[in-house]
N, C-alpha and C positions, 0 to 999 in steps of 0.2 A: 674368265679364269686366268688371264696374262699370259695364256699362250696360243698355239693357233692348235688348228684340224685341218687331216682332211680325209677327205669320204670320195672312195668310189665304186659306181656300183656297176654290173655288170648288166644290162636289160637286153633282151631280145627284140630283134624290130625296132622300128623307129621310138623311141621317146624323149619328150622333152624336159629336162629335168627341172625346168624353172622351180613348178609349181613343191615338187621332192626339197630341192635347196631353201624355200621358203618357210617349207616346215620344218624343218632341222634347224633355221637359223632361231625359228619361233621358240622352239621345245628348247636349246642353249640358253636362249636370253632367260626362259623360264629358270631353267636349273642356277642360274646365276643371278636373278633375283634373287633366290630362295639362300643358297649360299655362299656367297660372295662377301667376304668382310671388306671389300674395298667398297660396297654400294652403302651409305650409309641407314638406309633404310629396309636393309635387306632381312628377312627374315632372322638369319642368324647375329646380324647387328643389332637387330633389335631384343633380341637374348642376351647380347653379349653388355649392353645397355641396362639390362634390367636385375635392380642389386637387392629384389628385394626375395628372401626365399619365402618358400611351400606355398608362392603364386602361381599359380596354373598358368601358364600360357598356349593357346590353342598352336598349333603347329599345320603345315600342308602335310600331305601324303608322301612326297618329294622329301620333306626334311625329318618326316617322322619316321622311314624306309631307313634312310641312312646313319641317323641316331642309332635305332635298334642294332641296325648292320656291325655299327661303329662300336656299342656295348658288347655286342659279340665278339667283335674283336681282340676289346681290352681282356674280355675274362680269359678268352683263347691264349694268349701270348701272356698273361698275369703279367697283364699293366706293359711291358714293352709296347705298344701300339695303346697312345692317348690321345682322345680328340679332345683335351683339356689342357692342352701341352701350352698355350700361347704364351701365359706369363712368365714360360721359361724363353719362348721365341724375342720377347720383348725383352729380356734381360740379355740373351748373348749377344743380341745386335740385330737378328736377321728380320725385321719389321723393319715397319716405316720411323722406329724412331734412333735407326745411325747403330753405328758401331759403336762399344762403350773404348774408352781409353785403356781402361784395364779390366782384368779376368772381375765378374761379380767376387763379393763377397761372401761367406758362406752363410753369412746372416739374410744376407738379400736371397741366396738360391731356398736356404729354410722358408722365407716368407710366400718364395712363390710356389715350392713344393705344397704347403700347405691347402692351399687353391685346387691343384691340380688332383686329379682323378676321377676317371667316367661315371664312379661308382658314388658321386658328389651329385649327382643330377639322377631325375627320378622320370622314368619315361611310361608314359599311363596310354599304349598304344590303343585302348577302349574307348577312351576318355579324346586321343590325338590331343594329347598336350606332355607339358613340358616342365618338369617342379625344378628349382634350388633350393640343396640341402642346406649348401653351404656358402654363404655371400661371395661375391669375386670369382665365380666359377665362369670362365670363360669357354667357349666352343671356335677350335679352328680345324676343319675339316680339308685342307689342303693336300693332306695324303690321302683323298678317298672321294672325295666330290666328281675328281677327274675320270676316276674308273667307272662311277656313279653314271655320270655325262655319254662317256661312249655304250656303256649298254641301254640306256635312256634313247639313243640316236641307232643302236642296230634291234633295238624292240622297235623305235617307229619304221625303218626302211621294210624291216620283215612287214608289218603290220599293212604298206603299201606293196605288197605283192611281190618280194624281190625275195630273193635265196643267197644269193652270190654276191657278196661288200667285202669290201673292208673301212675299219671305223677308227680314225687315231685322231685323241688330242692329246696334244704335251707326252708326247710318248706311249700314250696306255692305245689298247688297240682292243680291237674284237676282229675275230675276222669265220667270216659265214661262205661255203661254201667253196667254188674252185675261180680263178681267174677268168679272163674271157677264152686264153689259151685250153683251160681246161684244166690247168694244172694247180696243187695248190698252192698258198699266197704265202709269198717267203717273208720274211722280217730279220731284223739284223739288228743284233746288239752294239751298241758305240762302244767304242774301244774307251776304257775308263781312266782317261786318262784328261788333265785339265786344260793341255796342249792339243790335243786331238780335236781332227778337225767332226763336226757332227756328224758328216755322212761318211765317218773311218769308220767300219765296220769290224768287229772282235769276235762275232760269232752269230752264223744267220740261222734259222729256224724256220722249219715249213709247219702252217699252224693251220689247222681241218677242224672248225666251228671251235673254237678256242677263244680264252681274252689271256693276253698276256700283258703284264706292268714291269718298269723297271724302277729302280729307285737307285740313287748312286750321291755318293757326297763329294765328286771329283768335281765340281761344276761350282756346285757353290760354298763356299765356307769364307768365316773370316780371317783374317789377320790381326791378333791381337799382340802387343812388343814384342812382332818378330816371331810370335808361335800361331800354326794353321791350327782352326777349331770349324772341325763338322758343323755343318747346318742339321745333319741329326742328331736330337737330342734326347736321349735316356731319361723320360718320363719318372723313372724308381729315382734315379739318382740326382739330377740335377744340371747334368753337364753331358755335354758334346759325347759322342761314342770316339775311343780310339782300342777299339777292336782290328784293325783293318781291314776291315769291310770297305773294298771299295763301290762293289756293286751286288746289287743282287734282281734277278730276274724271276718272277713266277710267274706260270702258266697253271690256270682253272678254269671253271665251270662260268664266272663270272668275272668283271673287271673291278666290281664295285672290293670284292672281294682280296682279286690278286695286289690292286692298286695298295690297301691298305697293308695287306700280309707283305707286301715289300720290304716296308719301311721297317715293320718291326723286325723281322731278318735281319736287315742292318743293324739294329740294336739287340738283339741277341746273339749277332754271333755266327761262326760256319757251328759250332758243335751243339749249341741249345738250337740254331737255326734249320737243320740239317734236321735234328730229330723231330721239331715240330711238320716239317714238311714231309714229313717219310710217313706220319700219321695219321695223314690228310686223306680221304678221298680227294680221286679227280684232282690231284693237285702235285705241281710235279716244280722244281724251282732251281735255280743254278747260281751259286753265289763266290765270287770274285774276289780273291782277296791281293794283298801288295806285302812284301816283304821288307824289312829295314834298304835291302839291297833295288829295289822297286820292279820285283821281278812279280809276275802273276802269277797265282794258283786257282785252278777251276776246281769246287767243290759242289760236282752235283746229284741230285738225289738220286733215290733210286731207281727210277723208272725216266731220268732224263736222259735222251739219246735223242740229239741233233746233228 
């Protein structure tokens, strides 16, 4: 997934965790066969490969979970949140193919606009497979594999007899029960800023069987002639978000979940973002904004109190 983890778990009595470490690292590799557009052979490579539509392609369990998850999300957020988004990633620079020289054209954002949408792909969960509607539809599950991964990893710890973890990759967490202290497991939000060091802390949170994600565009964006452009990118539109959203945090039910409703937050906004979370079950989110001046504003729902 190009980033790390890490898992600890609290056990009573002696244990030794080899055998625990061995099957987490199993169940990862799993989950990144399945999703990983760096593996070339990897389940959604080989989707992303395949230009021919209303082929059926059979799917795993793993990839057909997250699919559904991931249509649910689009409809949820009307299109802000796109696992269809690549051919716009590939145009503003942030793939493996380099920064462009100058902003796309709008002829070029039209053509990959036209690709993009979840509602392009036909998901036949009876059948576990996988249609294109429409040629060139690509799949990049980067905002949502990762929440995917840590509840994947606190379903197997529960499933070996344990209560009490906590589970992070790349920032997305779950966290089950109370520490060895007894107490529960605090978490802290990085300060959103692209100067800041990782473990500068802007606001910590005690989280009691929760998964909480964060998404924030202070970290990565390009430089195009001297103007900064978000690695978030507005699926409806075409282009970078400059809403100023620098960050946005949600806490729910699941990670697979908050992971994804992050990002679209970022692209909707504190005020469309703000009402989508206030509507939610079990789902509670605090989102960050910068001013011209670079000063911060916390904008959190209604039920957030940290």
């Amino acid at each position: 997934m190009g980033t790390t983890y890490h898992v600890k778990v609290v056990a009573q009595g002696a244990h030794d965790p080899t055998f625990l470490k061995k099957r987490i690292d199993q169940r990862l590799e799993e989950i990144n066969r399945s999703m990983s557009t760096y593996i070339k052979d990897s389940e959604i490579s080989l989707f992303n490969q395949n230009f021919r539509i209303h082929e059926k392609q059979a799917v795993s369990d793993d990839f057909l979970y997250v699919m559904k998850e991931s249509e649910k999300l689009y409809h949820l957020t009307g299109g802000a949140w796109d696992g269809t988004v690549k051919p716009l990633v590939d145009l503003w620079g942030f793939s493996r193919q380099g920064i462009p020289e100058s902003i796309p054209e709008k002829s070029s954002i039209k053509e990959a606009l036209s690709k993009i949408g979840f509602d392009k792909i036909r998901i036949d969960a009876k059948g576990r497979s996988l249609q294109k509607i429409v040629p060139g539809v690509t799949v990049d599950l980067a905002s949502i594999a990762k929440g995917f991964g840590v509840d994947q990893i606190a379903k197997l710890i529960r499933e070996n007899g344990y209560s009490d973890f906590i589970v992070e990759i790349g920032g997305e967490v779950v966290a089950s029960g109370k520490t060895r202290e007894g107490t529960l497991w605090k978490i802290g939000i990085n300060t959103p800023d692209k100067d800041a060091p990782i473990d500068q802390v802007y606001k910590t949170m005690n989280l009691e069987n929760q998964a909480v994600a964060t998404s924030g565009d202070y970290r990565n964006f390009n430089e195009i002639n001297g103007v900064r452009y978000s690695h978030i990118l507005d699926p409806r539109t075409g282009y970078p978000i400059n809403n100023r959203v620098v960050s946005v945090t949600i806490l729910s039910g699941n990670c697979t979940f908050a992971d994804g409703l992050a990002t679209a937050v970022m692209v909707l906004g504190p005020g469309a973002g703000l009402d989508l979370i206030n509507r939610l079950d079990n789902t509670e989110g605090l989102i960050i904004t910068r001013d011209e001046n670079g000063r911060l504003t916390d904008h959190p729902s209604k039920g957030f109190s940290r």
